[in-house]
Steps between C-alpha positions, in 0.01 A plus 500: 500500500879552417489833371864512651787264400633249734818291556330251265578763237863527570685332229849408526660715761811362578793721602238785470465770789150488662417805722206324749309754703405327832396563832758511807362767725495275756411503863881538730581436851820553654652512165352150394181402259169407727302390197599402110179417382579801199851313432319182506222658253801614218718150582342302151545805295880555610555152461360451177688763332817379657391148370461577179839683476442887562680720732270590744521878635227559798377814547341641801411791754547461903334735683431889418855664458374774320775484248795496708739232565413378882680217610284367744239442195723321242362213360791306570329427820265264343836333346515183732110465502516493083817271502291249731228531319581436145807270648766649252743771547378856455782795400454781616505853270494844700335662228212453223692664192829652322844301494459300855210320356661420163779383676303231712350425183811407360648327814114286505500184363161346323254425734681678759276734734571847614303774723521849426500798762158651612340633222394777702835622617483694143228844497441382111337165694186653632443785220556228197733700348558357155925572516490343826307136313724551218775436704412221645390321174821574346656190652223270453296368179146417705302596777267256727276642783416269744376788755161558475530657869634815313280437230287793629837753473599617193892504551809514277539071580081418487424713215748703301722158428214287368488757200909499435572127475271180383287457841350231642252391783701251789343233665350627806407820238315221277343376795368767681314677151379144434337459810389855482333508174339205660341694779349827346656494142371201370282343806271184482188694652339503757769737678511547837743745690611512825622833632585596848772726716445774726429816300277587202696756416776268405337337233230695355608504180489055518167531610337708213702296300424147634143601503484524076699190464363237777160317580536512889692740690591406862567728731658457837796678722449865636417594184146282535395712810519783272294379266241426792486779627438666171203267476393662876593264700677569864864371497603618883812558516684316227680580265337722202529793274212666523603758262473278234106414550439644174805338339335180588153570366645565167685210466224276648276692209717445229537086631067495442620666172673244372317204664778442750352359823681686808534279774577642880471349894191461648615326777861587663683451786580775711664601823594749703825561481762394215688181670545094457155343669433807704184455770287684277466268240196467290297438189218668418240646176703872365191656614573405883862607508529759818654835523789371735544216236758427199392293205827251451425245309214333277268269658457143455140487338624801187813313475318150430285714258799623331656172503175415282526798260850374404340148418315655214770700393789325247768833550599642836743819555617571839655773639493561916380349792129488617601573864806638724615121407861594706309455853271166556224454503454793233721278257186271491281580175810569305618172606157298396473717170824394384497169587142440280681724212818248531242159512350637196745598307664112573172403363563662193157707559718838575800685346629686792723786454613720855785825530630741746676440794234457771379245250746340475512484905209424557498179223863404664290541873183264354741279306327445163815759327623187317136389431326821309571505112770800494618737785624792381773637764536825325329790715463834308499341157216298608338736594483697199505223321098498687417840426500416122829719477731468216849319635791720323713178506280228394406782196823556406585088467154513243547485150 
């Protein structure tokens, strides 16, 4: 499915410069790195380059600076995490172009590694500018992204560079479109997709997608009681955008469509008020739910059903949690779902592909994260990735 070149394409690079596009917006607490799962991600790309003799120059944003230089958003924070990390020395450059940059170019040995300032420090960052790209290239001779987390913005270092200098997919870049085509590009059928999360609203556009592109379309989170109480059922007082009753019956028309079987709770677990094991407790059929009550979870008979539909199914896309998973017992069909989706996919019955954040949580919380084909750990690009929209920085690295 390569229609983009990787570092298996890169011929003899030695002493070249190698501008590498990766992720370090990382999470900060008092001044220090809470999680380098994204540095972690990029580490084999880095590596390899400097391995095979380039001078590596990192590029990055930090935060939203809104094209000024703020000092509390340099990515020279993320210095000692990336040093750890990658267990070499990293020099630091406080800018991304002109005469500083060819400088540390010249002061850079082969193999040698050095981070550039926050892309986004720079107005030409976020409006693509092509003077501001051309700058940047003019110290370097390729261009790797390994970000597909900014995939979904077309910026100056995602987009604009991959068109000024040979470009080339990294590792975790390879990875991720693998895995994807995998899931709804190229996907051993039957397809099954799991989406969940609080609103509707939110992803509308995945759902009219999914529903074109998948066999069996499960829906759980708030979003499900929406969808039953389009169907006229009585969802008490959870939570539920009513609004969007029509909404709903469009998208559950265009699923019959196109032969995609919706699939929502008919048993659930409700309570009556939002808190760990509260008194209230119960599971019941959606049609008994009462006015004083709050739909929170799936119930145990659907959930075994579900875990059923995903037996005949060979793909699986997954993107938000079935209940409010962050309170127990509402974690509880999210839990059991993802734990048959993990068993089958060690089988070898299942490719299993999951992204966004509360995902990502929620597979951490049931731990099977390690055990599903390919997590993706991007949030927005995901995403869009889902609603069948064009990524302006996986396009750009096509040729």
């Amino acid at each position: 499915m390569t229609k983009f070149k990787t570092l298996d394409d890169l011929g003899d690079i030695a002493g070249k410069v190698a501008l590498v596009r990766v992720d370090l917006n990382l999470p900060m607490r008092d001044g220090a790195v809470t999680d380098d799962t994204r540095v972690r991600a990029s580490a084999p790309t880095i590596l390899e380059l400097a391995g095979k003799g380039a001078k590596v120059l990192l590029l990055a944003h930090f935060g939203r600076p809104k094209g000024e230089r703020v000092s509390t958003m340099s990515v020279s924070m993320t210095l000692d995490a990336l040093q750890a990390v990658l267990g070499e020395e990293v020099m630091f450059v406080p800018e991304v172009a002109g005469p500083v940059v060819e400088q540390a170019v010249g002061i850079l040995q082969a193999g040698d590694i050095a981070l550039l300032e926050n892309t986004r420090f720079w107005k030409g960052e976020e409006a693509n500018d092509p003077a501001f790209a051309k700058a940047i290239a003019a110290n370097a001779e390729l261009y790797v992204n390994d970000a597909f987390s900014a995939a979904h913005r077309a910026h100056a270092s995602t987009e604009a560079l991959a068109h000024l200098l040979p470009a080339y997919a990294g590792r975790a870049m390879e990875a991720e479109l693998t895995a994807l085509d995998k899931a709804l590009g190229n996907p051993a059928t039957p397809v099954a997709a799991v989406v969940g999360g609080a609103k509707v609203s939110s992803k509308l556009d995945v759902l009219t997608h999914l529903v074109t592109k998948v066999d069996h379309l499960i829906i759980g989170g708030g979003m499900a009681n929406t969808f039953l109480a389009a169907r006229g059922v009585n969802v008490g007082k959870s939570l539920c955008e009513h609004e969007l009753a029509a909404t709903c019956e469009q998208i559950l028309d265009a699923a019959d469509a196109a032969g995609c079987t919706v699939h929502l709770p008919y048993d659930v677990v409700v309570a009556k008020e939002f808190a760990a094991n509260p008194p209230s407790l119960r599971t019941c059929n959606v049609h008994e739910v009462a006015a004083d009550e709050m739909i929170l979870d799936v119930g145990p008979q659907a959930t075994e059903a579900l875990a059923d539909v995903l037996k005949t199914c060979r793909t699986l896309v997954w993107n938000g949690p079935l209940g409010a998973f962050e309170i127990a017992p509402f974690d509880t069909a999210t839990v059991a779902l993802a734990r048959s989706a993990a068993a089958l996919t060690a089988e070898g019955a299942l490719v299993s592909v999951a992204g966004g954040g509360d995902t990502v949580a929620a597979l951490n919380h049931a731990g099977v994260a390690d055990s599903f084909s390919y997590v993706s750990t991007a949030g927005g690009a995901f995403l869009e990735w889902m609603e069948g929209k064009e990524l302006p920085g996986v396009t750009a690295l096509e040729r």
